[in-house]
Z-matrix of the N, CA and C atoms (Angstrom, degrees):
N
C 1 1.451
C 2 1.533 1 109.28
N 3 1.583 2 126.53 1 130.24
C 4 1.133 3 123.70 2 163.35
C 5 1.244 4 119.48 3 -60.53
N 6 1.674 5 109.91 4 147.29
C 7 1.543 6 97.73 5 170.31
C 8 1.569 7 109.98 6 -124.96
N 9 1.685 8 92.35 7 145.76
C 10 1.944 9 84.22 8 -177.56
C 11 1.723 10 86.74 9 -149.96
N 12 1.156 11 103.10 10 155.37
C 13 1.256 12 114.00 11 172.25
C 14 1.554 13 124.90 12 -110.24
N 15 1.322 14 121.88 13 124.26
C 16 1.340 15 135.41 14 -177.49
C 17 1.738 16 130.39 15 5.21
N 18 1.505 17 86.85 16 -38.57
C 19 1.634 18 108.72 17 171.41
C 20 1.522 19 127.30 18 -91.29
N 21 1.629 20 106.36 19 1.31
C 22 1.440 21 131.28 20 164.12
C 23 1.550 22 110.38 21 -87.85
N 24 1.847 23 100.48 22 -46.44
C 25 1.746 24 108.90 23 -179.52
C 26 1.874 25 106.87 24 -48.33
N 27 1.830 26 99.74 25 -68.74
C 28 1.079 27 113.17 26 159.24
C 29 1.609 28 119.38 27 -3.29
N 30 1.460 29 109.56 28 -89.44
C 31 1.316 30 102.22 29 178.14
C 32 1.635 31 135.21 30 -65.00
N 33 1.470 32 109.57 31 -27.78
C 34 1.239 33 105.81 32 148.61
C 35 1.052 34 127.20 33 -32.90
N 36 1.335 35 121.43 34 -66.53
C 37 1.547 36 125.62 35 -161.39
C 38 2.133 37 104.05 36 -74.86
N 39 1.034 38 99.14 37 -33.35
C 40 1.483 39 94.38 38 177.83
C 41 1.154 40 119.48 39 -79.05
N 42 1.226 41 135.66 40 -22.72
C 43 1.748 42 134.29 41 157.24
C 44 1.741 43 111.61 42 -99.08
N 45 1.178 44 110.75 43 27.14
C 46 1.659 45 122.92 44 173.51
C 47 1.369 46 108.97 45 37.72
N 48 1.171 47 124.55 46 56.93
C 49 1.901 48 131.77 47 173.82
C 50 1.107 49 93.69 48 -92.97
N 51 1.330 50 122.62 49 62.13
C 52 1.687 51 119.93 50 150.90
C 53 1.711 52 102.38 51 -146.47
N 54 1.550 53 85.99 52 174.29
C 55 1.478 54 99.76 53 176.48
C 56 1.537 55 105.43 54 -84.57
N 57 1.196 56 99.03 55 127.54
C 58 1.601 57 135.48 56 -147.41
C 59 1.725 58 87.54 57 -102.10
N 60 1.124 59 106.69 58 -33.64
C 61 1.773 60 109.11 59 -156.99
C 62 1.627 61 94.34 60 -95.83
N 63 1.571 62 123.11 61 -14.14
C 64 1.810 63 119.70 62 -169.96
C 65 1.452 64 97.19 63 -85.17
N 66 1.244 65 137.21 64 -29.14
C 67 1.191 66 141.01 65 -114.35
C 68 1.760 67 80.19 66 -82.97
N 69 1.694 68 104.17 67 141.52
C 70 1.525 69 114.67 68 158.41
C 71 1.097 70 98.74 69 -170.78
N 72 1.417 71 107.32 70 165.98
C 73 1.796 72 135.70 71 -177.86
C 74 1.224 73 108.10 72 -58.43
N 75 1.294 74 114.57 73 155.53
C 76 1.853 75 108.94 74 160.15
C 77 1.404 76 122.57 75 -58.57
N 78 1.793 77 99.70 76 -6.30
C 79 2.020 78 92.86 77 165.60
C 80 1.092 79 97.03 78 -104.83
N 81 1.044 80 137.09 79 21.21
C 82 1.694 81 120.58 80 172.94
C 83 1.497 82 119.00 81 107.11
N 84 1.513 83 110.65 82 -32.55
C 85 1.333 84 114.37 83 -178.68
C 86 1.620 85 120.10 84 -39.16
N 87 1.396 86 118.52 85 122.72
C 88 1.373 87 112.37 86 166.28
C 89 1.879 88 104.94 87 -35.29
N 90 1.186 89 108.70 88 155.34
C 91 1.754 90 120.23 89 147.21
C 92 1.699 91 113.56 90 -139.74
N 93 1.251 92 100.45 91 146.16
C 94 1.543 93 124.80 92 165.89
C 95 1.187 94 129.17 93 -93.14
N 96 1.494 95 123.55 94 116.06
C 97 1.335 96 105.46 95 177.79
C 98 1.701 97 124.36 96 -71.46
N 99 0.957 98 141.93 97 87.04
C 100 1.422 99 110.78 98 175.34
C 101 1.434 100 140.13 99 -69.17
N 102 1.182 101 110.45 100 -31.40
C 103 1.186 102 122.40 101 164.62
C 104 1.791 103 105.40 102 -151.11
N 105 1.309 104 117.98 103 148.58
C 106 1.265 105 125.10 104 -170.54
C 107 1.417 106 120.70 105 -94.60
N 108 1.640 107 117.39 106 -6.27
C 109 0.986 108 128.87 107 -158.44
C 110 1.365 109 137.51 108 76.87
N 111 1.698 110 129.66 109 176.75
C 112 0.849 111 104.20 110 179.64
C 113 1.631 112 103.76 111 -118.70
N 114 1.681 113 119.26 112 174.92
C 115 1.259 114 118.01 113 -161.31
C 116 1.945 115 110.04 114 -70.48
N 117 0.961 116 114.10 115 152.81
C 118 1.511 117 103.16 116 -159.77
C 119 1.592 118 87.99 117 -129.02
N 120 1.700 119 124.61 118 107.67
C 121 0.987 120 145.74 119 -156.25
C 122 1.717 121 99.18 120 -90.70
N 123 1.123 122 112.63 121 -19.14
C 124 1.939 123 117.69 122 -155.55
C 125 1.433 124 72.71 123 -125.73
N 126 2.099 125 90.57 124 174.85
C 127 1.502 126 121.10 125 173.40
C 128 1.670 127 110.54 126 -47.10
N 129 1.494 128 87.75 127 127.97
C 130 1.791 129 93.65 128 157.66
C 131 1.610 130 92.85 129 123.90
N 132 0.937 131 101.86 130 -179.85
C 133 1.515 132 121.12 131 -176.02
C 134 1.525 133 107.58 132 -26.25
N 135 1.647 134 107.75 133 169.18
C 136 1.086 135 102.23 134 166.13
C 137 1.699 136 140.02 135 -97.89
N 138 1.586 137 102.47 136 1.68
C 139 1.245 138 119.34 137 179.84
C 140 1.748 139 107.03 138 -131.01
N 141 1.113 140 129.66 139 142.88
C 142 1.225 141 118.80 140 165.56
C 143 1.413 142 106.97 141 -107.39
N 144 1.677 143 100.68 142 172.01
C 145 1.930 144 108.75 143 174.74
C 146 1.686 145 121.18 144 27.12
N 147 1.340 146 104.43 145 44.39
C 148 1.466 147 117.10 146 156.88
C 149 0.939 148 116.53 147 -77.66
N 150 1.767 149 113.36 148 148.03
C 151 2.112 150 127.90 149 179.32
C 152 1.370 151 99.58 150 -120.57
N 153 1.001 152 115.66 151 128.37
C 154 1.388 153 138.64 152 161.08
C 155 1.498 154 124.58 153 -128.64
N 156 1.332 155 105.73 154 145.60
C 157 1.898 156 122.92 155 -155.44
C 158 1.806 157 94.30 156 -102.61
N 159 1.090 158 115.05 157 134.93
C 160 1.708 159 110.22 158 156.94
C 161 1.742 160 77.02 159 -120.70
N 162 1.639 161 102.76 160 -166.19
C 163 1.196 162 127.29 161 -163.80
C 164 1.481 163 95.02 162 -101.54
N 165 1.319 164 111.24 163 -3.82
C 166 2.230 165 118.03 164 174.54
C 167 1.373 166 78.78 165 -95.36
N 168 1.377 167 122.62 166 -80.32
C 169 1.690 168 102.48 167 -135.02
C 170 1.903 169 92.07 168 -162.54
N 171 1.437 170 103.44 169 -177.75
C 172 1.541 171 110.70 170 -178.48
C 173 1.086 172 88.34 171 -116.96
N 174 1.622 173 90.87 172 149.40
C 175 1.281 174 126.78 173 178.33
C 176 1.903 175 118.37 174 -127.75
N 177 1.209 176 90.30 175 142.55
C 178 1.718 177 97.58 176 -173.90
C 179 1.664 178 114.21 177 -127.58
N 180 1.324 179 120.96 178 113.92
C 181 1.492 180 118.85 179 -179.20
C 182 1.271 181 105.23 180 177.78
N 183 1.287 182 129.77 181 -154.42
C 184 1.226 183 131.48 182 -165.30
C 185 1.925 184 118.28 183 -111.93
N 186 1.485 185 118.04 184 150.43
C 187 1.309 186 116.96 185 -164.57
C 188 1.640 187 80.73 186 -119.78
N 189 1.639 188 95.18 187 146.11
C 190 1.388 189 119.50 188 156.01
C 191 1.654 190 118.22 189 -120.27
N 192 1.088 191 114.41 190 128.37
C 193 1.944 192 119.29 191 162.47
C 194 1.218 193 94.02 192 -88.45
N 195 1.394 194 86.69 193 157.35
C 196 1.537 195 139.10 194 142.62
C 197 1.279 196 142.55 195 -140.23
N 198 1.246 197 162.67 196 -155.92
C 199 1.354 198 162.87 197 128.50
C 200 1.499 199 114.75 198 -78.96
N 201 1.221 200 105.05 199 -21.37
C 202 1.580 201 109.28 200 -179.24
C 203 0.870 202 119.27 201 -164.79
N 204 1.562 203 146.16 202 132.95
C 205 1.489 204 152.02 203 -115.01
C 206 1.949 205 79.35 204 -92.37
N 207 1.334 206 112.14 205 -63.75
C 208 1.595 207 113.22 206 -154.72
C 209 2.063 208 108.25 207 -40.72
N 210 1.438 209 94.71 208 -26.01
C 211 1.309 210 110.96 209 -171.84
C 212 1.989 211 108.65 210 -35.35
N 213 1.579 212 87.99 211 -46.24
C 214 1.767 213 100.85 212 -176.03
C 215 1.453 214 116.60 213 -51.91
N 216 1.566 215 93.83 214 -41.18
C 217 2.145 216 91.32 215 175.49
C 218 1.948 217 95.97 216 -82.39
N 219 1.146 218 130.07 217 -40.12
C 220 1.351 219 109.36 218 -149.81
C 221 1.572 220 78.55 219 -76.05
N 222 1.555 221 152.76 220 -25.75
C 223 1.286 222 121.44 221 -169.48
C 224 1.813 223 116.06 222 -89.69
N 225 1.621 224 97.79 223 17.86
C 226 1.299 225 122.29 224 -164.63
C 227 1.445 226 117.70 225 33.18
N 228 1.195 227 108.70 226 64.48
C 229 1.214 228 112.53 227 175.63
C 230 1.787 229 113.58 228 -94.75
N 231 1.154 230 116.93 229 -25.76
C 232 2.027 231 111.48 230 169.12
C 233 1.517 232 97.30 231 -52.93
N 234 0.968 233 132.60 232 -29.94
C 235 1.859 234 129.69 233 176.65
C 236 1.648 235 120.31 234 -86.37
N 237 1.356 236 105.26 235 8.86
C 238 1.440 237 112.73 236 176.96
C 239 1.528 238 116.81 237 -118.75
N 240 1.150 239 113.47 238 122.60
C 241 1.426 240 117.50 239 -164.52
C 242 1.331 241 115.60 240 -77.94
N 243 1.361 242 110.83 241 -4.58
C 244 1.365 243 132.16 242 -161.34
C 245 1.752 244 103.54 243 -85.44
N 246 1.511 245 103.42 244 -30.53
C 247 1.517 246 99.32 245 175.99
C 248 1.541 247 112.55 246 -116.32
N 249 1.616 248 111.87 247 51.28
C 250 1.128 249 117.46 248 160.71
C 251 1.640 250 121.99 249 -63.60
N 252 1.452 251 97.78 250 -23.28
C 253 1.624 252 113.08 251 -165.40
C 254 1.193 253 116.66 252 -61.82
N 255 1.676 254 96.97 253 -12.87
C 256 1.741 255 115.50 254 -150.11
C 257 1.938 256 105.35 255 -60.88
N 258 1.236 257 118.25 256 149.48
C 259 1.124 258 120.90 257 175.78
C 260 1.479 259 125.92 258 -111.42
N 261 1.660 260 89.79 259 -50.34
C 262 1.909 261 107.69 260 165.16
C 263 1.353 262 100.02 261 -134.91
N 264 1.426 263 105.11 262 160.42
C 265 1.239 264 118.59 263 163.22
C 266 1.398 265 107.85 264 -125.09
N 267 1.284 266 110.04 265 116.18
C 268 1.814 267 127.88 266 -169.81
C 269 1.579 268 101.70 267 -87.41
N 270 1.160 269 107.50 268 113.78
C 271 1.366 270 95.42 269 179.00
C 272 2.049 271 113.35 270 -127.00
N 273 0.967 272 114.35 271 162.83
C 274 1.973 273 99.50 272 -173.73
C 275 1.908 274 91.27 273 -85.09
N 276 1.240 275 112.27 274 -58.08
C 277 1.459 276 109.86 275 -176.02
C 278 1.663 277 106.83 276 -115.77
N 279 1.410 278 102.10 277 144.81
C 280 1.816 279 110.00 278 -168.02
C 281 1.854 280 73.95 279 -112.39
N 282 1.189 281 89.46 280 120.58
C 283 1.672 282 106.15 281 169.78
C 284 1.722 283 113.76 282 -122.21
N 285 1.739 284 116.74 283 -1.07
C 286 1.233 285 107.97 284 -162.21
C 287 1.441 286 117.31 285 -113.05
N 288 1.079 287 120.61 286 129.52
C 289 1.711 288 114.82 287 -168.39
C 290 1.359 289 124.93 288 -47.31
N 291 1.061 290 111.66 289 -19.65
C 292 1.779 291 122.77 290 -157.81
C 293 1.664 292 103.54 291 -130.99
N 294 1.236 293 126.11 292 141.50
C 295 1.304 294 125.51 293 -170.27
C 296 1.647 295 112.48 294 -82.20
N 297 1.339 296 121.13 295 157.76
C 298 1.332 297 123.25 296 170.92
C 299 1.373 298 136.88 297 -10.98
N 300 1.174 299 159.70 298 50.50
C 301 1.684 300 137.38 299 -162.50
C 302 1.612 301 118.05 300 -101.82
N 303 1.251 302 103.92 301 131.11
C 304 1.149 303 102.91 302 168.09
C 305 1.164 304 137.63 303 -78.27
N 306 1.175 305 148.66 304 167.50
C 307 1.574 306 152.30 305 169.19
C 308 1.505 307 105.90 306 -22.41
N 309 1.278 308 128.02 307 -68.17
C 310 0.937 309 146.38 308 -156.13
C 311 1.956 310 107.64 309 -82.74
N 312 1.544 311 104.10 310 -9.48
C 313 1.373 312 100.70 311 165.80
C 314 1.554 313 93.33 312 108.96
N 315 1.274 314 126.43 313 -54.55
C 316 1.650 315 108.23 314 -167.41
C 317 1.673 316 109.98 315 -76.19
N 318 2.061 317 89.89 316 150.40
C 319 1.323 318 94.34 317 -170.61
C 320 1.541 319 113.02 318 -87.82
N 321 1.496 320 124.95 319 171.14
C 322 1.367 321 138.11 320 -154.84
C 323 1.479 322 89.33 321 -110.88
């Protein structure tokens, strides 16, 4: 297993050093990046006012990393209202049984 730490993901995702063309949902859906957002210095996510393409429609809000999907409950973030904005959660390994939810109940 590679190892990188959050502030490696981080920069990945903000100068787009990934494969741009693998990218899909935890159902499979292709995704598009359109824009990645911008770096979000204060509380809350880690990107703000990001666009992203599925094959339904674009979407605009905020992206959070991690290294690993479970990361989102252990940093208790479904109890923070602050990342309602959330759009995706990019993660390197999905280790968690149950999909994304936010505070507010809808899933990521």
């Amino acid at each position: 297993m590679i190892s990188l730490t959050e502030k490696e993901i981080v920069k990945i995702w903000q100068y787009q050093l990934l494969d741009r063309d693998g990218l899909v949902t935890e159902d499979g859906e292709p995704l598009r990046i359109i824009y990645p957002g911008r770096l979000n210095d204060d509380r809350g996510a880690d990107f703000r006012d990001a666009i992203i393409a599925t094959g339904r429609r674009l979407i605009k809000g905020d992206i959070e990393l991690h290294i690993k999907s479970s990361s989102w409950q252990a940093h208790q973030h479904h109890r923070d209202v602050v990342y309602n904005r959330v759009i995706l959660h990019v993660v390197m390994w999905h280790n968690s049984p149950t999909a994304t939810k936010l505070e507010n109940g809808a899933e990521v």
